[in-house]
LOVEX-887547 format. One line per field, with one value per residue: residue number from 0; x, z, y of N, C-alpha, C in turn. Coordinates in nm, 2 decimals. Layout:
N
pos	[NUM|...]
n.x	[X|...]
n.z	[Z|...]
n.y	[Y|...]
ca.x	[X|...]
ca.z	[Z|...]
ca.y	[Y|...]
c.x	[X|...]
c.z	[Z|...]
c.y	[Y|...]
//
This chain:
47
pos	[0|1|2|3|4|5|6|7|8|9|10|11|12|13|14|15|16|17|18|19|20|21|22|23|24|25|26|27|28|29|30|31|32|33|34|35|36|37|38|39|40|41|42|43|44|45|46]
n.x	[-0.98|-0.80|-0.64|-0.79|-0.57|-0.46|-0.39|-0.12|-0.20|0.00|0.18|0.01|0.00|0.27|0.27|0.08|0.25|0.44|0.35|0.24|0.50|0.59|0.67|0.68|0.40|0.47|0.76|0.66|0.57|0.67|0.88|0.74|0.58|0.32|0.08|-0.10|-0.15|-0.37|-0.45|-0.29|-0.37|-0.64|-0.59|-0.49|-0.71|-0.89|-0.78]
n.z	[0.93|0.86|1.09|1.05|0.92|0.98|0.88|0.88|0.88|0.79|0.63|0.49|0.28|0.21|0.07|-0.18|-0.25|-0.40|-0.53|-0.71|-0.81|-1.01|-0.88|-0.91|-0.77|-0.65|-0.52|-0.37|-0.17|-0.07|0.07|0.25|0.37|0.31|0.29|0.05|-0.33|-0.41|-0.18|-0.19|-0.47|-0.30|-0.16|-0.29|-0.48|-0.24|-0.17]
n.y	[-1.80|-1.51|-1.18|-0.85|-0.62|-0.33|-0.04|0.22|0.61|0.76|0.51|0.51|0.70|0.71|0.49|0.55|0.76|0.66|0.47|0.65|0.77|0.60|0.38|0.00|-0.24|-0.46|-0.39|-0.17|-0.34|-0.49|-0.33|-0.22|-0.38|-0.43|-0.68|-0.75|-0.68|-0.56|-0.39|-0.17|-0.03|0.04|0.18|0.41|0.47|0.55|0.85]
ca.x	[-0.99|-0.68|-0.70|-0.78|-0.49|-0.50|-0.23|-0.14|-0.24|0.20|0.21|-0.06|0.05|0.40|0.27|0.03|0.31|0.57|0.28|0.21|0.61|0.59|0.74|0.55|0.31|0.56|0.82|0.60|0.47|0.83|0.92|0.65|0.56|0.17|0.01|-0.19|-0.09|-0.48|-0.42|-0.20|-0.49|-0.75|-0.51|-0.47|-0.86|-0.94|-0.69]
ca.z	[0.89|0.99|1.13|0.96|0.94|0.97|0.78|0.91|0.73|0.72|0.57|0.35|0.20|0.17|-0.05|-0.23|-0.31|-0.43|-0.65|-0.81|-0.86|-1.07|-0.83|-0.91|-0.65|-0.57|-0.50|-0.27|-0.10|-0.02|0.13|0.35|0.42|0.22|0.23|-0.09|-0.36|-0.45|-0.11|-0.30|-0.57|-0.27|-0.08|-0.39|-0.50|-0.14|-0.13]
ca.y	[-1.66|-1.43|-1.06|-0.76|-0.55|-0.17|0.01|0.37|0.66|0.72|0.41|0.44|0.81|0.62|0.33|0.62|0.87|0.58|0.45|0.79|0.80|0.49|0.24|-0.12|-0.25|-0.52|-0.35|-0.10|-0.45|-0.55|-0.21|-0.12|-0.50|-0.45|-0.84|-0.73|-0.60|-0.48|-0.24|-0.04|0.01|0.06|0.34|0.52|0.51|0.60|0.94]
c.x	[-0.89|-0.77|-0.68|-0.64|-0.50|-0.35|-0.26|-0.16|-0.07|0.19|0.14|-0.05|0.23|0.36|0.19|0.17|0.44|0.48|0.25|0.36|0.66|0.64|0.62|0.49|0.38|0.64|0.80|0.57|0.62|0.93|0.87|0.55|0.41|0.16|-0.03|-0.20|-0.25|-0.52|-0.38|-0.30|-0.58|-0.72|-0.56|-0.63|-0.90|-0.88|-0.73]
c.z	[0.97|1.02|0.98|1.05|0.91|0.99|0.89|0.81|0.67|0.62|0.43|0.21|0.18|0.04|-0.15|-0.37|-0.39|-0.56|-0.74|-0.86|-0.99|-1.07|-0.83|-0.76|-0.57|-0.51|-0.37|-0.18|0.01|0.09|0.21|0.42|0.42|0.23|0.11|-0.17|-0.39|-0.33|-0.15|-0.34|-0.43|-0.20|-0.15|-0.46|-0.40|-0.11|-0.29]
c.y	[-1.58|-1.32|-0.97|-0.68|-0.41|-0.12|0.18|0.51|0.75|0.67|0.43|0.59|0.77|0.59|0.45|0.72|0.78|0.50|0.53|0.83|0.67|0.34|0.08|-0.16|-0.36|-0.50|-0.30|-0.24|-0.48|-0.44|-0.18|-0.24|-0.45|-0.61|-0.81|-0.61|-0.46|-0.39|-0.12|0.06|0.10|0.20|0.44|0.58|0.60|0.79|0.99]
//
């Protein structure tokens, strides 16, 4: 079992405001070095 990783909340209004601009979740994953893309989703629920 690896670690949990804890995103900042920078980061995670990054990947948030780049997903509300219509950038895909890969893309965002690749840029801001996200493991999963279903983070994205949980950011954006959570905000």
């Amino acid at each position: 079992m690896g670690k949990k990783r804890v995103y900042s909340y920078e980061l995670k209004m990054m990947a948030i405001e780049r997903r509300l601009a219509g950038v895909p979740k890969k893309q965002i994953q690749e840029e801001l070095g996200i493991k999963n893309d279903t983070q994205i989703e949980t950011f954006t629920v959570s905000f």
